[in-house]
C-alpha positions in Angstrom: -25.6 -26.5 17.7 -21.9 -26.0 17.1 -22.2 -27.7 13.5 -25.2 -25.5 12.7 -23.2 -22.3 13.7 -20.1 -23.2 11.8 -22.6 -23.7 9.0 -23.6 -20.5 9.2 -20.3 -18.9 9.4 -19.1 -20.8 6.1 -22.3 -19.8 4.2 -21.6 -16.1 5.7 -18.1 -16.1 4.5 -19.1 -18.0 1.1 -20.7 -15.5 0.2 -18.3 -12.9 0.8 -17.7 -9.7 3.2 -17.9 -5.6 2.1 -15.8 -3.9 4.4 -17.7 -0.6 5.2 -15.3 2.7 6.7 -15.7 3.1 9.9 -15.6 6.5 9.6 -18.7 6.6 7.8 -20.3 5.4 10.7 -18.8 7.7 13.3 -18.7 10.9 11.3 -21.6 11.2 9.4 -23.1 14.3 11.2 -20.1 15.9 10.3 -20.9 15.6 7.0 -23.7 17.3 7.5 -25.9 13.7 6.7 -29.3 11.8 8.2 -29.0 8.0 9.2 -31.4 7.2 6.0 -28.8 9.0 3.6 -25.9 7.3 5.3 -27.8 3.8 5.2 -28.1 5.0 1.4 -24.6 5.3 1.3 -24.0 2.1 2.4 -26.1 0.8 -0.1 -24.6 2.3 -2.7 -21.2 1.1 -1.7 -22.5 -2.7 -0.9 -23.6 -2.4 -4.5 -20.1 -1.0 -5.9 -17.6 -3.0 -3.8 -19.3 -6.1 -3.2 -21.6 -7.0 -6.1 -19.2 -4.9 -8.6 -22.1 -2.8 -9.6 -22.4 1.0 -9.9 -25.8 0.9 -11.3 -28.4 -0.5 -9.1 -32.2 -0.4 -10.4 -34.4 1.7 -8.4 -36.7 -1.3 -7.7 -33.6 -2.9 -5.8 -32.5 -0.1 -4.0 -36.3 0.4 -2.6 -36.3 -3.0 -1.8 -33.2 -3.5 0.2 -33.8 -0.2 2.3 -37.5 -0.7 2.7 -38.3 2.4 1.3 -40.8 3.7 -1.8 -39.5 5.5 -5.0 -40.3 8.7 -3.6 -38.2 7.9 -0.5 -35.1 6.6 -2.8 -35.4 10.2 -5.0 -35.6 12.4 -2.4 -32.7 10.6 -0.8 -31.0 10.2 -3.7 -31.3 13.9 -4.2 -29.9 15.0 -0.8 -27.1 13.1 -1.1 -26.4 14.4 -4.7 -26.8 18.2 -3.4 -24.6 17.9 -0.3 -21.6 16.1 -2.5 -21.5 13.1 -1.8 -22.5 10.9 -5.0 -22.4 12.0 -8.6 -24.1 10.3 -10.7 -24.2 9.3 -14.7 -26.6 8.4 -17.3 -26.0 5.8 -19.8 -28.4 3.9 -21.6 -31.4 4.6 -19.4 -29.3 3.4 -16.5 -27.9 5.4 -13.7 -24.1 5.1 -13.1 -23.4 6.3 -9.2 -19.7 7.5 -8.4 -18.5 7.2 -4.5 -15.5 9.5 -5.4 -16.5 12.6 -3.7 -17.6 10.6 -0.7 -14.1 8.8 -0.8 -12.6 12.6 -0.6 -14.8 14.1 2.1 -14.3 11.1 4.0 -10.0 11.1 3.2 -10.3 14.9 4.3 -12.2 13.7 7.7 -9.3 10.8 8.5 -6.6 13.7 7.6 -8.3 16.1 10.0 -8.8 13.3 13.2 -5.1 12.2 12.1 -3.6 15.7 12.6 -5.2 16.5 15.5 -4.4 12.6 17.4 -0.9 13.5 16.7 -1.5 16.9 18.1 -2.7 16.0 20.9 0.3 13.2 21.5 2.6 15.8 21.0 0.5 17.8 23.9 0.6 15.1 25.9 4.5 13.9 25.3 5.0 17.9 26.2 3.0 17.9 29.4 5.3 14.5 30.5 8.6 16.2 29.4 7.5 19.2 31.7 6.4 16.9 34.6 9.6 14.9 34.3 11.4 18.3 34.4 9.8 19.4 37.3 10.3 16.4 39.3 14.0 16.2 38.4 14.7 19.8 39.3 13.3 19.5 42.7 15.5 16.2 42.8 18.0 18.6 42.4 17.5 21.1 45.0 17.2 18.4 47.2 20.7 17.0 46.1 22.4 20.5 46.8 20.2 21.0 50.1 21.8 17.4 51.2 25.1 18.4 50.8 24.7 21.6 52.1 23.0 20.9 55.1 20.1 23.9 54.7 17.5 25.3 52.4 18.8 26.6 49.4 18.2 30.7 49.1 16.0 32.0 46.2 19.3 33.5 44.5 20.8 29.4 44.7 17.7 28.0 43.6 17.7 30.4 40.4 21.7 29.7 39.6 20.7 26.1 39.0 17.5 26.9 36.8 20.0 29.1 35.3 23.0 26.0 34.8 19.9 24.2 33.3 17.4 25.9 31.4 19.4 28.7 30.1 23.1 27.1 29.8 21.3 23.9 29.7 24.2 22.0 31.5 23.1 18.3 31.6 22.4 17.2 35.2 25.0 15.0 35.2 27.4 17.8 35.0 25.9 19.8 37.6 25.7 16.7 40.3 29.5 16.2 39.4 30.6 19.8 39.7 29.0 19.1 43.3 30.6 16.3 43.8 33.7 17.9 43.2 32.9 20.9 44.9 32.3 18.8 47.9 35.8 16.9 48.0 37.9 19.6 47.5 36.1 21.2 50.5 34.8 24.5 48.2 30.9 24.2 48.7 29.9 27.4 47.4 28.0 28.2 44.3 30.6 30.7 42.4 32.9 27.5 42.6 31.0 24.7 41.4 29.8 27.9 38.4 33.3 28.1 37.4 33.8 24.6 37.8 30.8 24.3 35.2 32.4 27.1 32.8 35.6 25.6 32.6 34.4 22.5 31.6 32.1 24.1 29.0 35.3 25.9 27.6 37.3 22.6 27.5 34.2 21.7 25.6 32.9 18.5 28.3 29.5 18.4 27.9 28.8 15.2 30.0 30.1 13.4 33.4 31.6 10.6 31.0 33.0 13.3 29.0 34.9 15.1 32.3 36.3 11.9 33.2 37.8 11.0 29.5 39.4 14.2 30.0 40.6 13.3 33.6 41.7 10.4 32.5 43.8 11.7 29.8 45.0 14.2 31.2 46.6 11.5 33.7 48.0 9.3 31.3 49.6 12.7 29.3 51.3 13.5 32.8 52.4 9.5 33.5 54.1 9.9 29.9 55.9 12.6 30.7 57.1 11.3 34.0 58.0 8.0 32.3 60.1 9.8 29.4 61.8 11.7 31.7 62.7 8.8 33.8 63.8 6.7 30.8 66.0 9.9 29.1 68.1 9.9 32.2 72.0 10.1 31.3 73.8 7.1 33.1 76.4 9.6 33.9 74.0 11.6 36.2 74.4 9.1 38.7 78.8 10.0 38.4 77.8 13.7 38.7 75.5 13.9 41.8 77.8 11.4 43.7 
């Protein structure tokens, strides 16, 4: 039974494979189109892509759909009217052009392409908001922690205000608290001007605030070192 069925797949690939568009299959109604002229269609394009042939007798069209000269022309005609084929006389055969198809069905892909990333963007907005939302109440949680009670309406809109409006990162408000808290200062007007002198010094981060701290140190242990060093050896004469 296996060898039979691996038979049949060699004779099925042997004799080669038309790759149809799937969106041919899914969006036909939208192109305004009945299952017997999308079937003709996919005749057409069986005919063009996998037997090289753009001029398929009549005979061999009716044959392969099951369908009577009548049935092919009226088909043939629909299909012709809404834009989809064009066709070409030469020599008392009939050339038949998928081009216009290939166009609607481009415009079709564009369309359902736009609005997937549309709606990714929607959707990537929606999780930005949520994620906002969660970390702001994170946040009035952190300053009702440290203060011990529920923050007041006015509190709760001076950190919307730190972060939507002078959009202070969060790690710069939690360390303005921080401070706030071990210098013994808890009060919102200091930790805001904590926050504005920062933005004046031009620290837009925690890491930032703490390169600047840590400057700042070294500046002042250089000074204190030069000093030290630049000390006359008669100052000891002097100050005995």
């Amino acid at each position: 039974m296996i060898n039979t069925y691996l038979e049949f797949l060699e004779s099925m690939l042997g004799k080669g494979i038309v790759a149809l568009p799937k969106v041919l299959f899914t969006k036909f109604r939208e192109l305004n189109l009945t299952m017997d002229e999308c079937f003709l269609l996919m005749e057409l394009w069986y005919f063009k892509y996998g037997e090289d042939n753009e001029s398929p007798a009549e005979d061999l069209l009716c044959k392969t759909m099951g369908i009577d000269e009548g049935q092919l022309f009226l088909l043939l005609s629909n299909v012709i009217q809404k834009g989809m084929v064009t066709h070409e006389e030469n020599n008392g055969s009939i050339s038949y052009s998928l081009t216009p198809l290939l166009e609607k069905l481009f415009e079709l892909w564009s369309k359902e392409e736009k609005a997937d990333k549309q709606h990714n963007i929607e959707e990537k907005k929606e999780v930005v908001a949520d994620e906002a939302i969660i970390s702001q109440g994170n946040m009035y949680q952190l300053f009702e922690g440290e203060f011990g009670r529920i923050l007041s309406p006015i509190e709760i809109d001076n950190i919307q205000e730190w972060l939507h409006e002078k959009m202070y990162s969060e790690s710069m408000i939690k360390e303005a608290l921080t401070e706030a808290v071990l210098i013994g200062k808890l009060n919102f007007k200091y930790i805001d001007r904590i926050l504005l002198d920062w933005e004046k010094k031009g620290v837009n981060s925690a890491y930032e605030n703490e390169a600047v701290k840590k400057n700042k140190t070294e500046v002042k242990n250089k000074k204190t070192k030069k000093k030290s060093t630049n000390k006359s050896k008669y100052d000891d004469v002097y100050l005995n």
